[in-house]
gemmi code that builds the backbone of each chain (N, CA, C; Angstrom):
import gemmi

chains = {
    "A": [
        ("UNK", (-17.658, -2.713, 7.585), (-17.367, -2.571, 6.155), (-15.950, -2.024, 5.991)),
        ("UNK", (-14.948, -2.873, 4.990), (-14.086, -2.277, 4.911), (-13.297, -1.169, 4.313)),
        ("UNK", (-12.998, 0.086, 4.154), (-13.130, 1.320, 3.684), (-12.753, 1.482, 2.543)),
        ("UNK", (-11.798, 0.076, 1.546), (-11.891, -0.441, 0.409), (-11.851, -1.700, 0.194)),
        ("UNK", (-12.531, -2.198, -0.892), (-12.822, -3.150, -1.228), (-12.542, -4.473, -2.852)),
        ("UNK", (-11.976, -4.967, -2.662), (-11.551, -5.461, -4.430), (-12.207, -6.712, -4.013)),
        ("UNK", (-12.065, -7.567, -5.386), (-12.494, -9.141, -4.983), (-11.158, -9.531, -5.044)),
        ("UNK", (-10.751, -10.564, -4.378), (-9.519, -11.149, -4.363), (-8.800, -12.086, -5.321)),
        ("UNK", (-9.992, -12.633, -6.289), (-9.278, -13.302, -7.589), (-9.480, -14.909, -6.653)),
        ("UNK", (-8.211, -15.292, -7.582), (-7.489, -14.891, -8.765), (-8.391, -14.795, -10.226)),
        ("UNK", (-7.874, -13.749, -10.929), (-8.514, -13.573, -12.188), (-7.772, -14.034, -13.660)),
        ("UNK", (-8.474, -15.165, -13.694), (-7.080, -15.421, -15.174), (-8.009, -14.869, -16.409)),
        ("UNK", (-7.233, -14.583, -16.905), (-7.495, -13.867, -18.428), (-5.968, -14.524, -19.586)),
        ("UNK", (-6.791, -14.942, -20.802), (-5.671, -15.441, -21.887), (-4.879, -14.411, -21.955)),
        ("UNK", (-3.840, -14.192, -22.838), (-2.649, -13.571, -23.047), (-3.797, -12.872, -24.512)),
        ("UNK", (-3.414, -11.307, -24.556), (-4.326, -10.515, -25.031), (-5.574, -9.731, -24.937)),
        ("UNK", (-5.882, -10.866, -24.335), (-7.313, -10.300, -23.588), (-7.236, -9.167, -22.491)),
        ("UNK", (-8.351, -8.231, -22.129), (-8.667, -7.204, -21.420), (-8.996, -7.599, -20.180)),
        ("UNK", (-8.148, -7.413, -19.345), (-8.108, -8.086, -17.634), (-9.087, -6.627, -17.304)),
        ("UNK", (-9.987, -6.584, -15.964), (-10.816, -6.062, -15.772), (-10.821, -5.995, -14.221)),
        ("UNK", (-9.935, -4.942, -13.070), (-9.938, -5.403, -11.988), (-11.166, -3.811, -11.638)),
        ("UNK", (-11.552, -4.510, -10.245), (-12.163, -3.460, -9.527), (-12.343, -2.919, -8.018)),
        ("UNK", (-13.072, -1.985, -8.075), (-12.299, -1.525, -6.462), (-13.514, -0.737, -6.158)),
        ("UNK", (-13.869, -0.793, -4.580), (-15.342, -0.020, -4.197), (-14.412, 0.849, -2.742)),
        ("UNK", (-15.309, 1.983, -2.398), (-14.577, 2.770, -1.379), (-15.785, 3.345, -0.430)),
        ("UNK", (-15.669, 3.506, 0.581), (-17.201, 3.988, 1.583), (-16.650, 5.224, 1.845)),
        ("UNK", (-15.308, 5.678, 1.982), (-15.619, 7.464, 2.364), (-15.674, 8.507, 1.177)),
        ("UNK", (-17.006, 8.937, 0.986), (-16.905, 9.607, -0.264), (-16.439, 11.264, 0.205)),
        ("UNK", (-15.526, 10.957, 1.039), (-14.444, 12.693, 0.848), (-12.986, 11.992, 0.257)),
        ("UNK", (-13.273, 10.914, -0.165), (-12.000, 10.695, -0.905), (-12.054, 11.381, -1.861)),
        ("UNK", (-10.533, 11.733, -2.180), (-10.042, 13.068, -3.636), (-9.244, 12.160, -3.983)),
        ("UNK", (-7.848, 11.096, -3.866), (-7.201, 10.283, -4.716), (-7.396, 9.080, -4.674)),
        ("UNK", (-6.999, 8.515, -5.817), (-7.248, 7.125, -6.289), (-6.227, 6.216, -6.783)),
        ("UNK", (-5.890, 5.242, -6.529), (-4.401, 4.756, -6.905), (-4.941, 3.347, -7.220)),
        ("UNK", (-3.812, 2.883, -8.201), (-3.313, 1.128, -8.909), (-2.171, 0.944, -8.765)),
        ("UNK", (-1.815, 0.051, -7.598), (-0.371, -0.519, -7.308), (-0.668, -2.046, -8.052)),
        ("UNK", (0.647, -2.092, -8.371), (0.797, -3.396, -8.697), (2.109, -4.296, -7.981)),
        ("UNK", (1.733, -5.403, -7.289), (2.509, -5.946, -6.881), (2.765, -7.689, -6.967)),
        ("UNK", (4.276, -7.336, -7.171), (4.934, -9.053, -7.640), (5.337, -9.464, -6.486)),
        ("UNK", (4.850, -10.941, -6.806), (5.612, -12.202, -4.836), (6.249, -11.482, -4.873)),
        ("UNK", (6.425, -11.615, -2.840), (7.813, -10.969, -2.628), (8.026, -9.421, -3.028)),
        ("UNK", (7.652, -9.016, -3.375), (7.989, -7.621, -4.057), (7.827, -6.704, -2.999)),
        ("UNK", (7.487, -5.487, -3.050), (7.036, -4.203, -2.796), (6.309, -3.447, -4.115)),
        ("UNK", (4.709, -2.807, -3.331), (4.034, -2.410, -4.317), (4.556, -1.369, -4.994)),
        ("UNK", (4.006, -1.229, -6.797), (4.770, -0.015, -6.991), (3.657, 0.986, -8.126)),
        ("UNK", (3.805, 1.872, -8.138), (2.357, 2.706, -8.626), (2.508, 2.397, -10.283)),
        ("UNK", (1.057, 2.351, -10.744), (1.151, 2.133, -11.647), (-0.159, 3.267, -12.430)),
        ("UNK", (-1.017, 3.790, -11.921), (-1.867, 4.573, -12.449), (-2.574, 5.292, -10.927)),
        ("UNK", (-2.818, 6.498, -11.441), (-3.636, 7.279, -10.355), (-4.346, 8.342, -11.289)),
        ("UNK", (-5.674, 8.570, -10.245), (-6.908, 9.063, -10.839), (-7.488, 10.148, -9.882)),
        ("UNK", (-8.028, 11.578, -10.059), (-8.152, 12.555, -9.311), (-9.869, 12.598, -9.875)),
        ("UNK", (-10.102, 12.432, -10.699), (-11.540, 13.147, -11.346), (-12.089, 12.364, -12.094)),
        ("UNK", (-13.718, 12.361, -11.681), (-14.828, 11.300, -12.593), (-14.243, 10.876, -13.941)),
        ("UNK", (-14.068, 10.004, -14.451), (-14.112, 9.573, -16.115), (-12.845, 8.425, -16.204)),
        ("UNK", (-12.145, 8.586, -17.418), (-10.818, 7.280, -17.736), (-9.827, 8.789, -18.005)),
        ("UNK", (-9.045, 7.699, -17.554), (-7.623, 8.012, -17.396), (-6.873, 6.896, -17.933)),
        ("UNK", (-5.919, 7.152, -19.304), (-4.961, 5.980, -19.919), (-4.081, 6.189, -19.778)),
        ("UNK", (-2.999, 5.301, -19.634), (-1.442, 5.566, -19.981), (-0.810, 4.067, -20.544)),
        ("UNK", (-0.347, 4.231, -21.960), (-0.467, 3.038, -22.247), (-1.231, 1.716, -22.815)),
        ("UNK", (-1.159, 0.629, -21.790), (-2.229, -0.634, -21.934), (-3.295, -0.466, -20.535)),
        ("UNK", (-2.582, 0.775, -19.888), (-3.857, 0.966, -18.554), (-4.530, 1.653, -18.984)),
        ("UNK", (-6.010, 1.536, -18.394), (-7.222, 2.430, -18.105), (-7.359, 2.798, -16.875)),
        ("UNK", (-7.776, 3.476, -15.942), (-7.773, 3.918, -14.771), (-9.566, 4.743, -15.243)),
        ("UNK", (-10.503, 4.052, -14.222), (-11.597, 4.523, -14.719), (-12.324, 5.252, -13.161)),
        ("UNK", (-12.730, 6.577, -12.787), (-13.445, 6.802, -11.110), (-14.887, 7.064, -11.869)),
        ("UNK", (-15.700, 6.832, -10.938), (-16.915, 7.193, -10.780), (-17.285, 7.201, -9.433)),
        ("UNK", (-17.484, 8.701, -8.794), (-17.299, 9.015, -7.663), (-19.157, 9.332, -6.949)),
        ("UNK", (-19.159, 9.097, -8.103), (-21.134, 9.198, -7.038), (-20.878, 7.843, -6.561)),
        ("UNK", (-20.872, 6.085, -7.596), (-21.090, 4.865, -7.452), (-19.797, 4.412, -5.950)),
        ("UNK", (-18.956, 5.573, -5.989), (-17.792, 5.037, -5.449), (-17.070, 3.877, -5.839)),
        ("UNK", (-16.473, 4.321, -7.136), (-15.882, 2.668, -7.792), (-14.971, 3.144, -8.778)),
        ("UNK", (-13.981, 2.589, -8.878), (-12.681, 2.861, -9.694), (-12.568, 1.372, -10.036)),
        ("UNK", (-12.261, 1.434, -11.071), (-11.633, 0.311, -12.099), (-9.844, 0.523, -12.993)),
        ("UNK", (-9.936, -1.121, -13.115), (-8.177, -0.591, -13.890), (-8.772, -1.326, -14.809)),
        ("UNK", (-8.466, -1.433, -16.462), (-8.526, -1.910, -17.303), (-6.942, -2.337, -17.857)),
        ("UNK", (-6.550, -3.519, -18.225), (-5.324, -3.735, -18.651), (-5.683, -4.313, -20.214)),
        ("UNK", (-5.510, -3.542, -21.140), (-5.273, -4.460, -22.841), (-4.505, -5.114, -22.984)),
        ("UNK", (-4.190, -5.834, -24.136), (-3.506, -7.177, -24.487), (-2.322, -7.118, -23.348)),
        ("UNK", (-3.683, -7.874, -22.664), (-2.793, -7.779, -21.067), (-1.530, -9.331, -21.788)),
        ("UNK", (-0.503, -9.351, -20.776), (0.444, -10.142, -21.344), (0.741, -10.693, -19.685)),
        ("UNK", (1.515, -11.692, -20.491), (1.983, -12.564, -18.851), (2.868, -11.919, -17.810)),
        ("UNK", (3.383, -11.009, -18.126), (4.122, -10.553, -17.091), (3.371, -9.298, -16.775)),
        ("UNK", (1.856, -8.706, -16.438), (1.393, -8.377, -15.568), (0.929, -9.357, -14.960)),
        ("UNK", (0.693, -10.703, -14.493), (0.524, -11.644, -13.693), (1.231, -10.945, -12.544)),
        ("UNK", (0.276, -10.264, -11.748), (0.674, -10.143, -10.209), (-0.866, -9.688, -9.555)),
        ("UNK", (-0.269, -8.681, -8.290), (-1.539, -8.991, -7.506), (-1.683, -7.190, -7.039)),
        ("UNK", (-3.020, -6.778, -8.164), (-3.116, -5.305, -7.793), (-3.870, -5.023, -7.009)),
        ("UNK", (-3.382, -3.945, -6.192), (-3.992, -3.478, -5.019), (-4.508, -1.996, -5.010)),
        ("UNK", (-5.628, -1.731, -5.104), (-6.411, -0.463, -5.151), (-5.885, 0.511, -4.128)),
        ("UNK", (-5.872, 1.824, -4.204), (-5.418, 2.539, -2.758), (-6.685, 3.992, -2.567)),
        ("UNK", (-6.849, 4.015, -1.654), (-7.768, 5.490, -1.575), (-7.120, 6.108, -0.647)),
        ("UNK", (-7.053, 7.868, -0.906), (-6.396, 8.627, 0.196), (-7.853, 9.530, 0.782)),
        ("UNK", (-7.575, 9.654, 2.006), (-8.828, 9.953, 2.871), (-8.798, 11.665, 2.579)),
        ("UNK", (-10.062, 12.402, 1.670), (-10.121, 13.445, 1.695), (-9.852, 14.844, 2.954)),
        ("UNK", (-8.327, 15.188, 2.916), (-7.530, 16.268, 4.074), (-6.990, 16.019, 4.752)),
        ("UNK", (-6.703, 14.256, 4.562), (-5.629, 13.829, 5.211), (-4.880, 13.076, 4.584)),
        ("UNK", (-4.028, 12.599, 4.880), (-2.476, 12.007, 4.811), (-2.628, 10.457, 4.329)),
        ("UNK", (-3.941, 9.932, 5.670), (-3.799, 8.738, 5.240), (-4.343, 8.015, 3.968)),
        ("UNK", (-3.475, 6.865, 3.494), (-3.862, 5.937, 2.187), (-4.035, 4.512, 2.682)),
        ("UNK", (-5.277, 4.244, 2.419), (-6.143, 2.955, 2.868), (-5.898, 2.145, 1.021)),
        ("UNK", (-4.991, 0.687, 1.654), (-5.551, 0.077, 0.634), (-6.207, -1.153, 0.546)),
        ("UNK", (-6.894, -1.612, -0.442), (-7.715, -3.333, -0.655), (-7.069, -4.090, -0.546)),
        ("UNK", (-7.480, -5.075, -0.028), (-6.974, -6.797, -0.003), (-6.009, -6.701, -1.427)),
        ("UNK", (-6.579, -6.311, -2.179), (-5.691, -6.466, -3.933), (-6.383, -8.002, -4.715)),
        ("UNK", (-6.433, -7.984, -5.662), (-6.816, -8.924, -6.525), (-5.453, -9.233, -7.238)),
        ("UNK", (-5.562, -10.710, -7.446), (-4.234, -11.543, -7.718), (-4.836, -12.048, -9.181)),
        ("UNK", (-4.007, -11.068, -10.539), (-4.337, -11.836, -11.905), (-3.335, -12.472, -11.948)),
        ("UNK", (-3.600, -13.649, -13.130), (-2.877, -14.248, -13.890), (-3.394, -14.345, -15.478)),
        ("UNK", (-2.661, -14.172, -16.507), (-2.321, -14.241, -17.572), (-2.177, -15.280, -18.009)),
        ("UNK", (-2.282, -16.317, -18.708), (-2.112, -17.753, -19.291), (-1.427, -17.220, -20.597)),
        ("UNK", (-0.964, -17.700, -21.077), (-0.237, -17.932, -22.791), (-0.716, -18.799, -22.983)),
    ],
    "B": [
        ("UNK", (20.072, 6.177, -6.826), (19.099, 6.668, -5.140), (18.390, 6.119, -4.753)),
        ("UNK", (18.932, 6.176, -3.117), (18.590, 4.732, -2.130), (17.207, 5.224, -2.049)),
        ("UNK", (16.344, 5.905, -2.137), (14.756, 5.905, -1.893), (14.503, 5.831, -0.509)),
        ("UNK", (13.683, 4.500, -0.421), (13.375, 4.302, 1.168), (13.979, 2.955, 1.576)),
        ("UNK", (14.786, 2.842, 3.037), (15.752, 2.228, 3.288), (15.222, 1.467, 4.539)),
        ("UNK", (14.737, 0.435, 4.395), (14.340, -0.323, 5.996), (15.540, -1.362, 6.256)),
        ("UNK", (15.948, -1.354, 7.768), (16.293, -2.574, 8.191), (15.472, -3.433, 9.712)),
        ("UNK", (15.780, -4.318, 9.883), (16.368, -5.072, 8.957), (14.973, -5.518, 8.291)),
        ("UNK", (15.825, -6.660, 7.266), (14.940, -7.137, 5.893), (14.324, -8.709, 6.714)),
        ("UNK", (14.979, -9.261, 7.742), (14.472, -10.333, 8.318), (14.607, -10.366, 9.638)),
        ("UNK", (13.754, -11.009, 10.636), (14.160, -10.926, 11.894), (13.302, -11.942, 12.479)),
        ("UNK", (13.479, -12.468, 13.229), (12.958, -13.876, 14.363), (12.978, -13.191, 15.725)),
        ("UNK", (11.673, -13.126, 16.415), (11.440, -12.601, 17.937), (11.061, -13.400, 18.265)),
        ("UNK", (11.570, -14.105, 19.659), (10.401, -14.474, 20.916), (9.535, -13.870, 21.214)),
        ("UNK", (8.412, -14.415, 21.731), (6.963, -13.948, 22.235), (7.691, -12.796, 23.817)),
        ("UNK", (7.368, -11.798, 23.424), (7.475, -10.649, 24.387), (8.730, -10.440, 24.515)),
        ("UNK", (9.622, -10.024, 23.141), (10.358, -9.854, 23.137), (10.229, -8.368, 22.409)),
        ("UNK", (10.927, -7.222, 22.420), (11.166, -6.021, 22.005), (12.030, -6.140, 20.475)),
        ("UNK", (11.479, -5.059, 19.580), (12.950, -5.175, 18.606), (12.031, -3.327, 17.963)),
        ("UNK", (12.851, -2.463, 17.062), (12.478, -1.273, 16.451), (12.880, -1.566, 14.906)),
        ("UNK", (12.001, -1.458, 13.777), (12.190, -1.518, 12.728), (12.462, 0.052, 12.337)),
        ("UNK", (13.502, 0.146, 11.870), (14.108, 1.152, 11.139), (14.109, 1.739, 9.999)),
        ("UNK", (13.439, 3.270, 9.306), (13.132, 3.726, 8.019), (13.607, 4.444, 7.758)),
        ("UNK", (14.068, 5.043, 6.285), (14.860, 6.079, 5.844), (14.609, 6.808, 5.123)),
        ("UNK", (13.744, 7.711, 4.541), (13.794, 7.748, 3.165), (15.249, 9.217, 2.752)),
        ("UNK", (15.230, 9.362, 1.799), (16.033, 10.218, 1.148), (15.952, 11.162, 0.054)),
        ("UNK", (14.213, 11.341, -0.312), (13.194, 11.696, -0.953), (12.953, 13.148, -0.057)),
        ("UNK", (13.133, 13.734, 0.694), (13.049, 15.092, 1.293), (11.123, 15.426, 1.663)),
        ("UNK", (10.641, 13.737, 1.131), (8.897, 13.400, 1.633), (8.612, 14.283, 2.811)),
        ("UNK", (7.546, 14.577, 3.031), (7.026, 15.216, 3.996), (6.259, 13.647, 5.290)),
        ("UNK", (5.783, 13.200, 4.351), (4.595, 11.864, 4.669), (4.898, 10.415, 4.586)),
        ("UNK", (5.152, 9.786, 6.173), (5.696, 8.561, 5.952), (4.928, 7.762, 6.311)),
        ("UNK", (4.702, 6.129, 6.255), (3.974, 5.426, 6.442), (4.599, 3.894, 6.668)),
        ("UNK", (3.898, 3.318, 7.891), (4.171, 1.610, 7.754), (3.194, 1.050, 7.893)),
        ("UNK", (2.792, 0.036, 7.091), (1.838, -0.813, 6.898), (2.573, -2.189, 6.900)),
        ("UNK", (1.512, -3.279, 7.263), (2.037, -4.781, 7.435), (0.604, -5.457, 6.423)),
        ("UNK", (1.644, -6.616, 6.044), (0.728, -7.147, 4.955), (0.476, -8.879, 5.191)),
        ("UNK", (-0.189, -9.206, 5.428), (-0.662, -10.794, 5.572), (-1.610, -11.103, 4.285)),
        ("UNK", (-1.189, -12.463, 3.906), (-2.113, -13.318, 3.199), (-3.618, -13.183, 3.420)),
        ("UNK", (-3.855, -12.580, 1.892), (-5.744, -12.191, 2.326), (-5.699, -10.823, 2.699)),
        ("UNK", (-4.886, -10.024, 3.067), (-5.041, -9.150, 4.166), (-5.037, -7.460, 3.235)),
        ("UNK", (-4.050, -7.885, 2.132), (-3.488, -6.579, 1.962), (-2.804, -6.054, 2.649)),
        ("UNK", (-2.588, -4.506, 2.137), (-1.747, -3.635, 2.961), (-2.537, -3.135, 4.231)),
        ("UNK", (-2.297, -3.642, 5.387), (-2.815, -2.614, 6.453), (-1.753, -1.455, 7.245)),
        ("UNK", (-2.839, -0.341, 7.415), (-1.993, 0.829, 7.844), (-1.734, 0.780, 9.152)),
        ("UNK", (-0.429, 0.991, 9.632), (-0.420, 0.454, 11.334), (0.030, 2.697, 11.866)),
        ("UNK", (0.527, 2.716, 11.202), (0.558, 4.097, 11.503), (1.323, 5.645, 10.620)),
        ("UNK", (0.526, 6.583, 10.399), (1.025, 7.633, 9.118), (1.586, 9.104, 10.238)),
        ("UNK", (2.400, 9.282, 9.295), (3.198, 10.310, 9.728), (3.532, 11.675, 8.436)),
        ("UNK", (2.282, 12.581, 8.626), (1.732, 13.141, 7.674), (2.852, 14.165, 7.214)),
        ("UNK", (3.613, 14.700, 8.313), (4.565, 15.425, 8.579), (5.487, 15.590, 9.547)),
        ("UNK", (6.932, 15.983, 9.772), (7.978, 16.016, 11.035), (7.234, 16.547, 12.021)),
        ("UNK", (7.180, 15.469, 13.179), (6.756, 15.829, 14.541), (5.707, 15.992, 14.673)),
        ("UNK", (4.830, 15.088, 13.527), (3.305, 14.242, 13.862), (3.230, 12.710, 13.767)),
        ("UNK", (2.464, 12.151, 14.267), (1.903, 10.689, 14.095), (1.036, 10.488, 14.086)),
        ("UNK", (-0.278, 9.954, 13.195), (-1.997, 8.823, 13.379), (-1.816, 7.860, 13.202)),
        ("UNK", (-2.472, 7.398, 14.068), (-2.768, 6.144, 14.336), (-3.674, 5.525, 12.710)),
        ("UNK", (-3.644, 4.247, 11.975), (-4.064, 4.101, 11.298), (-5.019, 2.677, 11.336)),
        ("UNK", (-4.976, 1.832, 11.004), (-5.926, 1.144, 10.854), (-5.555, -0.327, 11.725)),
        ("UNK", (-4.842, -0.550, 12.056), (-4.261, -1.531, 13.391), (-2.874, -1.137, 14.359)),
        ("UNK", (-3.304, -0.289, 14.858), (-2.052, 0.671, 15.129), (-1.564, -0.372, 17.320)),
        ("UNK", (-3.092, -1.230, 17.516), (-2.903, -1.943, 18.758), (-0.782, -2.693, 18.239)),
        ("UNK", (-0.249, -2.292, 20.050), (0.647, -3.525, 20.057), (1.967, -2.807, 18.876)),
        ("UNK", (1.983, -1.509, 18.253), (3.130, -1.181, 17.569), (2.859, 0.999, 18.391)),
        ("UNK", (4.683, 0.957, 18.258), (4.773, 2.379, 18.604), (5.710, 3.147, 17.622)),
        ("UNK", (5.482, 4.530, 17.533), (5.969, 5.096, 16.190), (6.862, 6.449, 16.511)),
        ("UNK", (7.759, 6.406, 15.945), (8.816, 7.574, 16.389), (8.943, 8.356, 15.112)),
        ("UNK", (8.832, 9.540, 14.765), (9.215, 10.358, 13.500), (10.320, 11.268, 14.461)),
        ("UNK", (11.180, 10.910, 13.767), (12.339, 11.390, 14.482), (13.803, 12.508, 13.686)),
        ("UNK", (13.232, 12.517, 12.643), (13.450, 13.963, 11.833), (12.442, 13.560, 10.352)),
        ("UNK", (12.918, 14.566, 9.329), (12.466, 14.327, 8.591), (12.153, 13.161, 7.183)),
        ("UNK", (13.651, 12.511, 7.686), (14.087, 11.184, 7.208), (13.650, 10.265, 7.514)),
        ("UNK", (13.339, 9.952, 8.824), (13.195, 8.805, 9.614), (11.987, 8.407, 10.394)),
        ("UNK", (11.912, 7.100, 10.383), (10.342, 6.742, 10.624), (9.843, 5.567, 11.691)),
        ("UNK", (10.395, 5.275, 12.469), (10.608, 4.233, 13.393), (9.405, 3.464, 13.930)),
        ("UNK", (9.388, 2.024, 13.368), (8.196, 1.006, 14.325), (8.888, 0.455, 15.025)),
        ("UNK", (8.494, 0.366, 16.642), (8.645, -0.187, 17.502), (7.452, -1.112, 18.189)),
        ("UNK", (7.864, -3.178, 18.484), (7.174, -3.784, 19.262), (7.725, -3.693, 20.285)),
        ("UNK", (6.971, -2.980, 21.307), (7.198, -3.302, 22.369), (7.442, -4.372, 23.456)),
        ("UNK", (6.183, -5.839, 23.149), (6.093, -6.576, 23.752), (5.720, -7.711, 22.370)),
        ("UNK", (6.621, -8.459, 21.472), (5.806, -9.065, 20.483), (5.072, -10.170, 20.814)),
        ("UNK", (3.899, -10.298, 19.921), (3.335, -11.795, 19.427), (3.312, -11.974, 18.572)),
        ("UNK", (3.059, -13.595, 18.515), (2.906, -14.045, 17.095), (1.590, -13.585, 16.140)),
        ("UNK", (0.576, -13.422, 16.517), (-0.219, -11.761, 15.740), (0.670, -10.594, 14.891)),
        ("UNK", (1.826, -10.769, 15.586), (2.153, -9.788, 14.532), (3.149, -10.261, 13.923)),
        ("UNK", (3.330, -11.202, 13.505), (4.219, -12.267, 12.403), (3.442, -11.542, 11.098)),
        ("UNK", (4.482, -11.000, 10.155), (3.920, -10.503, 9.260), (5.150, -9.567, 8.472)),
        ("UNK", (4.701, -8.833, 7.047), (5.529, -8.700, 6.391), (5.363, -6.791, 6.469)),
        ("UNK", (6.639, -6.369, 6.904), (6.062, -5.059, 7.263), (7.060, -4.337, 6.205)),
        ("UNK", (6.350, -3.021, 5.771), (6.242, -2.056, 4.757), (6.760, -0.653, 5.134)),
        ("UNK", (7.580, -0.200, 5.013), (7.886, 1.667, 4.467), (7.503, 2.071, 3.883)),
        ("UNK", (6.812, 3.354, 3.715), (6.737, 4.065, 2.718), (6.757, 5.593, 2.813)),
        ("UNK", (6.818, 6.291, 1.696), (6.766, 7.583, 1.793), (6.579, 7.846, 0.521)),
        ("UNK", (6.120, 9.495, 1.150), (5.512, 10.477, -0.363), (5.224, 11.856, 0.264)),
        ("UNK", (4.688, 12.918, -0.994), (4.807, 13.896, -1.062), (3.388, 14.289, -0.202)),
        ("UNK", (3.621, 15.084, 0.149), (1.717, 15.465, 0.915), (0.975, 16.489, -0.038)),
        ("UNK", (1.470, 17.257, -1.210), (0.523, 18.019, -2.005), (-0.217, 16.773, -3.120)),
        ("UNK", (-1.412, 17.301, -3.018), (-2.215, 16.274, -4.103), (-1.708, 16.471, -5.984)),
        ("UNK", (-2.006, 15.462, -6.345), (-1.880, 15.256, -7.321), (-0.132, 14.589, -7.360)),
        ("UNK", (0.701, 14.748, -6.561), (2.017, 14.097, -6.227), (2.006, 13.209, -4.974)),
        ("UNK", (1.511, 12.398, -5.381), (0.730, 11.419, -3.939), (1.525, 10.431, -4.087)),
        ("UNK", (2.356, 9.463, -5.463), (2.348, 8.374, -4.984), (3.627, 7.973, -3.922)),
        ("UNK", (3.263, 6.632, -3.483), (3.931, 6.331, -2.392), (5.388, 5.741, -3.318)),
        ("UNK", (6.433, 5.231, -2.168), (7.606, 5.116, -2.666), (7.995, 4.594, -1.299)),
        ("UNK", (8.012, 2.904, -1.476), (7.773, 1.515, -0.330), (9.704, 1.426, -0.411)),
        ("UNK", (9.756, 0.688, 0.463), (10.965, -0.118, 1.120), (10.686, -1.057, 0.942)),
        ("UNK", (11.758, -2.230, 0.881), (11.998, -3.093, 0.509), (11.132, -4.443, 1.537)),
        ("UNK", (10.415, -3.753, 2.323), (10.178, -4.652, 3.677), (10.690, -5.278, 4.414)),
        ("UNK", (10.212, -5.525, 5.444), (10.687, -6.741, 6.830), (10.052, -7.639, 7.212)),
        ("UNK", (10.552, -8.977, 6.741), (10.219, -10.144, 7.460), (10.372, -10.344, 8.604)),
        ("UNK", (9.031, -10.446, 9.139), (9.259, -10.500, 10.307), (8.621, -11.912, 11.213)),
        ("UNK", (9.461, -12.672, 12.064), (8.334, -14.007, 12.695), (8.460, -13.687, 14.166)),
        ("UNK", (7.514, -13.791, 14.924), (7.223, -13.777, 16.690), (7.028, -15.765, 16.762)),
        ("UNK", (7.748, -16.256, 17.678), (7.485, -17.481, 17.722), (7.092, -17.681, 19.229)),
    ],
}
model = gemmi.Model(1)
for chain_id, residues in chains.items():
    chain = gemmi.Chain(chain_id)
    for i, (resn, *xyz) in enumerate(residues, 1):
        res = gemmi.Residue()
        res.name, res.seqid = resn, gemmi.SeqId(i, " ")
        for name, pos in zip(("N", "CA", "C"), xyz):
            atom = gemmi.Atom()
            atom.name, atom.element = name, gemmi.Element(name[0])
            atom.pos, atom.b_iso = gemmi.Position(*pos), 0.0
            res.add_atom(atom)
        chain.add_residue(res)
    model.add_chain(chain)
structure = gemmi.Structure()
structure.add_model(model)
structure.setup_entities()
């Protein structure tokens, strides 16, 4: 089992609509939670992080943990075409250093 | 501000050939990291460097070697390459107190073993 988990997409959602990505984790001494988002070619770059059960907004993000189910979600609102990329969940291993992340799920946005 | 600084950005190896990918950051980070990323694959962790004058091994750490060699610097070395490890490799760094976690990537290295 891999120590996180997303579905890989691609997820299209119209232009406006509420894109809906998700993310599962097996070590429950995880304490952080991360949403990179990354464009072709790019390098990932942070876009929301989450420490404690409930939502977390900034913006058109939601950042949602629920740490009994082990599952974090990103919510994007009138998501628009230029988040069309490919987000990648991250978990940091509770007292240590290391950050494990998901395959990432690849949205796209239509207009 | 240059952030985190890898070279090089492309490189072509023969099969069992040697080369050291080179990291920088300029962030005064405690915690560095390289991960390689393949199609399907995501980011995998090849090895973290939590602090100066430590290294773990991370999640495919076979076939790569790791130098933290002050507090700046973060060195992957193939020793012997293959084409297994044709792939797009990653810098990063960050802070080690929680709640100031996120990472802060390099530009990557293309890399092909033929």
């Amino acid at each position: 089992q891999k120590e996180v988990e997303q579905n890989s997409g691609p997820l299209s959602v119209p232009e406006g609509a509420i894109a809906s990505l998700n993310c599962t984790y097996s070590d429950r001494g995880s304490q952080s939670f991360f949403w990179y988002r990354q464009y072709s070619g790019k390098s990932p770059e942070l876009i929301m992080s989450i420490y404690s059960n409930g939502d977390k907004e900034d913006g058109r993000f939601t950042a949602q943990l629920n740490k009994a189910s082990q599952y974090v979600s990103l919510l994007i609102r009138d998501s628009q075409p230029s988040d069309s990329a490919t987000y990648l969940c991250a978990v940091k291993s509770g007292g240590y250093q290391k950050v494990t992340f998901g395959t990432g799920t690849k949205l796209q946005v239509i207009p | 501000n240059a952030g985190v600084t890898q070279t090089p950005k492309f490189q072509v190896l023969k099969t069992g050939q040697s080369m050291t990918l080179q990291c920088a950051q300029d962030m005064n980070h405690n915690s560095m990291y390289w991960y390689r990323q393949d199609p399907g694959m995501g980011l995998r962790l090849i090895y973290y460097s939590a602090s100066e004058g430590t290294t773990d091994k991370g999640e495919v750490p076979n076939g790569y070697n790791v130098s933290r060699l002050n507090k700046r610097e973060f060195s992957l070395r193939l020793e012997s390459a293959a084409p297994s490890q044709t792939s797009v490799y990653f810098c990063a760094s960050s802070e080690a107190d929680h709640g100031n976690e996120k990472l802060f990537f390099g530009s990557g290295t293309q890399l092909s073993v033929l």
